[in-house]
N, C-alpha and C positions, 0 to 999 in steps of 0.2 A: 406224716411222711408217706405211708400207704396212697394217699389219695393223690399226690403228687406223682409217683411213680405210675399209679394208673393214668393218670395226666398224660405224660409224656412216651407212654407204654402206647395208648392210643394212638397217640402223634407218629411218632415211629411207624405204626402199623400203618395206618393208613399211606402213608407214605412208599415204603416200601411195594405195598399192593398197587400201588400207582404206578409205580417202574417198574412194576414185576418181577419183583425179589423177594417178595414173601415167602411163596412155598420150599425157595429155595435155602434160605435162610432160615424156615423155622426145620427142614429138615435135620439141620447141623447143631442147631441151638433151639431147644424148646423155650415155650414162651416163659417159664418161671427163668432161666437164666440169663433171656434179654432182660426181665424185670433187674434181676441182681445187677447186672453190669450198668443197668440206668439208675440204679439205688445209689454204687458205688460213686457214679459220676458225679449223683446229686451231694452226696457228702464230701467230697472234695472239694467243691466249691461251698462249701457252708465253712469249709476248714481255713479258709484264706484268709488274710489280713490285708482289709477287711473284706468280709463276705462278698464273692462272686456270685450275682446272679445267675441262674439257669440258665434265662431266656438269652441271655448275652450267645451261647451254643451254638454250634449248628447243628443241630440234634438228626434231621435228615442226611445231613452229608457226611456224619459221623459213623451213622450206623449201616449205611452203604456199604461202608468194608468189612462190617461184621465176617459176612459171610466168606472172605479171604482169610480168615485165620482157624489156626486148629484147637484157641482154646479161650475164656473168656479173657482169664489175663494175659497169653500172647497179642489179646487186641486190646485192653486198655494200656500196657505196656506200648505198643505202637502209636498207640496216642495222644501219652505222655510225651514218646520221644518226638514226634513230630508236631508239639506244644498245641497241640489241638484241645485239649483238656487241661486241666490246671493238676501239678504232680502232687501227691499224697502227702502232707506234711509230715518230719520227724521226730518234732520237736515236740517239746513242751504242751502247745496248744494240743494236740493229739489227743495226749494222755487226757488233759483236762475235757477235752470231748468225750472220750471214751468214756470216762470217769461221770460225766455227767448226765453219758446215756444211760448208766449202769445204774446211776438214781434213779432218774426218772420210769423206767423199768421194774426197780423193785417198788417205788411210790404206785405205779399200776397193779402191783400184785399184792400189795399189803408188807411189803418185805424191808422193814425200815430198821428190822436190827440186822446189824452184818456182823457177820460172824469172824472168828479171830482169824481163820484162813483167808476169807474175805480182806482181814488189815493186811496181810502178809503178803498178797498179791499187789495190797496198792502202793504197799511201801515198797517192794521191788521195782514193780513201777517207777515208783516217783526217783528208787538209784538209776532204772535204766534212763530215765529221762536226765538226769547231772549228767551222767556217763554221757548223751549223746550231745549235750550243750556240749562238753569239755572236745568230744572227736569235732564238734562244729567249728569250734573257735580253733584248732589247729585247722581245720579243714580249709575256713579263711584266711589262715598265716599263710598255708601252700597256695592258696589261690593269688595272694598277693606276692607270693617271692617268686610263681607264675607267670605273673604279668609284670614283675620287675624288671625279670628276663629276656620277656617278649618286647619289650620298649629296649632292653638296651642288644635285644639282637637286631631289630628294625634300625638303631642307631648304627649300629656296621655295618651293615648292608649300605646306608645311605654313606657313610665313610669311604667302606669299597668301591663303591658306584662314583663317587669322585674321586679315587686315585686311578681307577680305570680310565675316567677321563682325562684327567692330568701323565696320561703312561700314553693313551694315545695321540694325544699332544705333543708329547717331543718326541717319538715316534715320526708323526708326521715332519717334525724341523729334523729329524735325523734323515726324513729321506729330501728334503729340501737339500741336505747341507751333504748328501753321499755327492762323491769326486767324479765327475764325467772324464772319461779317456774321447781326447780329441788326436787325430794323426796330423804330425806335422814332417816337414823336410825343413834341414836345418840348412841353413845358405853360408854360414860359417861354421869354423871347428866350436864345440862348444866342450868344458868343463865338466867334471861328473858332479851332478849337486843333487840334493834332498828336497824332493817334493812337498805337497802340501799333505800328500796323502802317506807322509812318513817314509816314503822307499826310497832307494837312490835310483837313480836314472842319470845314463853316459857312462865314461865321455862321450862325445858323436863329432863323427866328421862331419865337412862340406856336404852336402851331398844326400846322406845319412834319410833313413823315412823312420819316424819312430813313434806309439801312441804315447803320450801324456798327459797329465790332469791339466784338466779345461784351464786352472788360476795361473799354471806354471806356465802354457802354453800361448796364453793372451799377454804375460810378460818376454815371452820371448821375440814373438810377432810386433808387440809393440816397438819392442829394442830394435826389430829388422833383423836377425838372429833367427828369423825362420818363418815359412809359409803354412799354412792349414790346409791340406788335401782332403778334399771331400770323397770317401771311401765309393767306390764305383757300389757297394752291397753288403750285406751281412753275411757271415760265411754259412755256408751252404751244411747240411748232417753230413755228407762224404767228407768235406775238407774238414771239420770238427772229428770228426774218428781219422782220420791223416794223420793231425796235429796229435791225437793221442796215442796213433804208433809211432809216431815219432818219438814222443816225449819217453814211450816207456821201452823203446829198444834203445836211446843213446844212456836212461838209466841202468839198462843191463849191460851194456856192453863197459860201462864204465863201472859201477860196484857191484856188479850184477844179482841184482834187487831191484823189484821196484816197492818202497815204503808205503804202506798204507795213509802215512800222514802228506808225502808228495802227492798221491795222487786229490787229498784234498786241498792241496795248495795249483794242483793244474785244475780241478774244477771252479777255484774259486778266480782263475784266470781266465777260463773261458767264459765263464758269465759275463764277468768285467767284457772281453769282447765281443759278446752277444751286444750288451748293451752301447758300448760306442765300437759298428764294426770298422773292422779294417781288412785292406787288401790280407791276401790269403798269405803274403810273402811276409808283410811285415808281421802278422800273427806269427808266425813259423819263429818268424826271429827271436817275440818274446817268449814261444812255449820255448827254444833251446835254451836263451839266457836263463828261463828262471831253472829247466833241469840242470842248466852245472851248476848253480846258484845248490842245488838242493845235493847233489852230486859229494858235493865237498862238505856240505853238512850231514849226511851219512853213511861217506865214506867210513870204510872201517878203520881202526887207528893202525899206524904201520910205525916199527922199531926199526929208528936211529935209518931213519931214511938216505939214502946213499942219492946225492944232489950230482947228476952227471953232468961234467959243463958241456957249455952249447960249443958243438963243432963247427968246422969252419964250411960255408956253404958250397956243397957240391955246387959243379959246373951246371947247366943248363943238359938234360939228355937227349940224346941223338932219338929222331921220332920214332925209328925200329922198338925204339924201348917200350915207348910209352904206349905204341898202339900194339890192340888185342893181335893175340895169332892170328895168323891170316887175314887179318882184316885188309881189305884192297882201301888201297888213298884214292879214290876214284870217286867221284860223285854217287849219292846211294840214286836206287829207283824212282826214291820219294820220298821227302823231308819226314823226320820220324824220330824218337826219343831212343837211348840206347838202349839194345836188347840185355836181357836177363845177365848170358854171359858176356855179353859185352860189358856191363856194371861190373861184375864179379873181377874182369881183369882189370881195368881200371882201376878199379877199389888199392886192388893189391899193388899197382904199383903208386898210387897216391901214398901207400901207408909204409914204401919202400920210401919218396921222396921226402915223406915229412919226418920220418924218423933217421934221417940223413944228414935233416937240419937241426936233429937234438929238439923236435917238435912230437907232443902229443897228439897224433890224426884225428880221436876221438874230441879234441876240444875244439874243429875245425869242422863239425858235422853241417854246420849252416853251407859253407861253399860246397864241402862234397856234394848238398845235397840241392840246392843251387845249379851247380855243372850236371847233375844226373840225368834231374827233371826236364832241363831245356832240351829245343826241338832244334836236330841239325838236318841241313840237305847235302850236307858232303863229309868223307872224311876228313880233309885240312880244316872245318871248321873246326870237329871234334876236337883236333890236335890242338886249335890255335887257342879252343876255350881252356881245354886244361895246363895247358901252359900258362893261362894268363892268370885261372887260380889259383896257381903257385907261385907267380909273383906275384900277383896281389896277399897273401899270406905271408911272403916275405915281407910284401914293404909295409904291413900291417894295414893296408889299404880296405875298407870296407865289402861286403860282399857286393856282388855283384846279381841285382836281381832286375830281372824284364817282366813285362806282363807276357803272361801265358797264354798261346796264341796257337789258333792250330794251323797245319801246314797250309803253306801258300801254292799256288800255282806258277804263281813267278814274283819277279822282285816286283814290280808294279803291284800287284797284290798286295805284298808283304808294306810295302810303306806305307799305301792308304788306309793298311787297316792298321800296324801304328801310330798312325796320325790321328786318328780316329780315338782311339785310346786318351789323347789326349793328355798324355802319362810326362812328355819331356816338354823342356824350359828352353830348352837350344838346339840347334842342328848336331852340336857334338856330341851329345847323348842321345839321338834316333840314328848318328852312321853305327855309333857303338851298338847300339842296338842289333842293327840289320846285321852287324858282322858277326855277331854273335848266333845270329841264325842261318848264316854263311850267304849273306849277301853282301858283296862286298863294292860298293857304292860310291861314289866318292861326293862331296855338296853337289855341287854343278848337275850330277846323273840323277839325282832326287829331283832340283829343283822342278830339271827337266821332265819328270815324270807327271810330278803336279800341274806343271801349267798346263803340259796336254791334256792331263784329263779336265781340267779344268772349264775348259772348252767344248769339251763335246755333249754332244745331247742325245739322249738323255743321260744328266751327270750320274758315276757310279754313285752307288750309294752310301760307301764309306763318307764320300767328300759331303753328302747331302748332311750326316753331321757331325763335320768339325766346320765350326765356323772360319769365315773369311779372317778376320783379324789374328785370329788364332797361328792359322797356316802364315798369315802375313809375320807376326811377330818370331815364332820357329824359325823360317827359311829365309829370313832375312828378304823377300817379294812387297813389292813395291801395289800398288793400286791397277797401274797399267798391267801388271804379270797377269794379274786375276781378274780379268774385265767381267762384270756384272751383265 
């Protein structure tokens, strides 16, 4: 054994002195405790089943690290764990090595009788050796209920990883199968009926602009029951915080609250119009409809409600009434929406006429607000609007909405840039238009406006685009009107 370890003691050295780690090395560990730790190495491989050769080692690259450790077994220890060395046996075979050096040791010193203390250490021995068979074979029971484990955690995992896939898959067909809101104008009266997407939608007039799911809207169209308006844009952040003052001043004026669960049912409206937009009016309409919709679902409960019948309809009021103090009936400086308190008296006498009629004002916020927002050039417009949306509230008649338009310089102006818009189906819905923003036109005074400009060069550039056929089909204009 001795002459092996000088063997490989050599080896070591030379080596080390080669890469110049010797002096450093024997500084930390003298040379009798490199021998020990190359003794040690050597017995552990003789302890193996079956026997590991030495030479198999890397006995150079082993003892390179020596000198990183503070102790001999902190580095045979590191070298066990990093299986660079073969690990110390605990078994059985051990003792019987031990047992067998301890012979042949007293066979070199003459020492063949052993004495009774001598049997008492081997027969402990030979208990601590059962004792450690017996921790071994438990030791294999845990290593196998271990890895029993570990195979059936690796099973759910692969389980998990295909319901993951199978959850993103109809995932995906759910968003295949979500409802697109398309805007349509209905060209007859229609019924109030149940969508695909579960809601009801209507009744609607003639007339009527409304969004709808795409399945319900392509059987309307089909039927001829209604046309698809392709939305001029998406609405804009201003017009999105609009619709959401809107939505939570007609829920405070009406149960004065706004619920924290309405406001999730107006966010989950405006995404829907994010994603298929619509003109900024017809938005308006469905944030109001769906706030009474919500209005009357958290209203507070009221005892033994007192049902006032409807009265009989006031007369028609003289215009001193209905127009603010002082206001002069005289054309303004310059077309312009009405001011602050001009709204304010307004307001107040809207909510004189409707509760006149045995009418809730608050359930008419679309027209009030409708008549507010539009732009007049004179006071008889103002008068003629709000007059007209008190009969149309009587006769149950739909609101009345125009594209929003800023003021014109004169009535020539004002046509070609609603022509332009592209917004009407007839001549009789662009006079209504203009009168509504106090130009008061009669067919014939349009037509004649077009052809002129029609003709000059360079054409404005309203007319550059609405197309020929367009203005042809409106104005009822012939080929010859519009010469090329």
């Amino acid at each position: 054994m001795e002459s092996v370890v000088e063997f490989y003691y050599d080896r070591v050295k030379r080596h080390l002195e080669k890469i110049g780690l010797w002096e450093k090395t024997v500084r930390k560990f003298p040379p009798e405790a490199i021998k020990s730790a190359i003794k040690e190495i050597i017995i552990r491989c003789s302890m193996q089943k079956p026997p590991l050769d030495p030479e198999e080692l890397d006995w150079e690259s082993i003892f390179e690290k020596l000198v990183d450790h503070e102790s001999k077994e902190n580095f045979l220890r590191a070298l066990e764990k990093n299986y660079e060395i073969p690990p110390m046996p605990v078994e059985e075979r051990a003792l019987e090595y031990a047992i067998g050096e301890l012979e042949k040791a007293a066979a070199e010193l003459n020492m063949r009788v052993v004495r009774e203390e001598e049997h008492a250490l081997i027969y402990k021995a030979k208990e601590y050796a059962e004792k450690i068979r017996t921790l071994r074979g438990k030791v294999r029971k845990l290593e196998d209920y271990i890895k029993k484990l570990e195979k059936e955690r690796i099973e759910l995992l692969r389980e998990l990883g295909k319901r993951i896939e199978e959850i993103k898959k109809l995932y995906e067909e759910l968003e295949k199968l979500k409802v697109k809101i398309v805007t349509v104008k209905f060209k007859v009266d229609c019924e109030q009926f149940t969508g695909v997407d579960g809601k009801s939608y209507g009744p609607f007039k003639a007339g009527e602009v409304a969004g709808l799911p795409e399945p319900d809207a392509a059987k309307l169209i089909e039927a001829g029951a209604a046309v698809i308006i392709t939305p001029a844009g998406k609405l804009t952040a201003e017009e999105e915080r609009r619709l959401e003052r809107e939505f939570k001043g007609y829920l405070l004026r009406v149960i004065g609250r706004v619920p924290e669960e309405a406001m999730k049912e107006f966010e989950r409206e405006i995404s829907t119009l994010r994603e298929a937009p619509v003109s900024f009016d017809a938005a308006l309409r469905m944030i109001l409809d769906l706030a009474r919709d919500l209005a009357e679902k958290y209203a507070p409960p009221t005892v033994s409600p007192t049902v006032r019948p409807p009265e009989e309809v006031a007369p028609p009021v003289e215009v001193e009434r209905v127009a603010p103090p002082g206001a002069p009936l005289e054309p303004m400086k310059f077309p312009r929406r009405l001011a602050s308190s001009e709204v304010k008296a307004f307001w107040e006498v809207f909510k004189k006429r409707l509760e006149g009629m045995g009418l809730d004002p608050y359930e008419y916020m679309d027209y009030w607000i409708a008549f507010r927002d539009a732009w007049y050039s004179n006071w008889l417009a103002v008068l003629r609007a709000f007059e007209n949306m008190i009969e149309d509230i009587r006769a149950r008649k739909p609101v009345r909405f125009y594209p929003r338009v800023p003021p014109w310089k004169s009535a020539r102006d004002a046509v070609l840039h609603l022509l332009a818009t592209k917004a009407f189906t007839n001549l009789a819905q662009l006079v209504e238009a203009l009168n509504a923003h106090g130009y008061y036109l009669d067919p014939e005074e349009i037509r004649e406006i077009v052809k002129k400009e029609w003709v000059k060069k360079p054409r404005d550039s309203w007319l550059l685009v609405t197309p020929k056929e367009y203005l042809m089909r409106v104005l009822g204009l012939s080929p010859e009107d519009l010469p090329d």
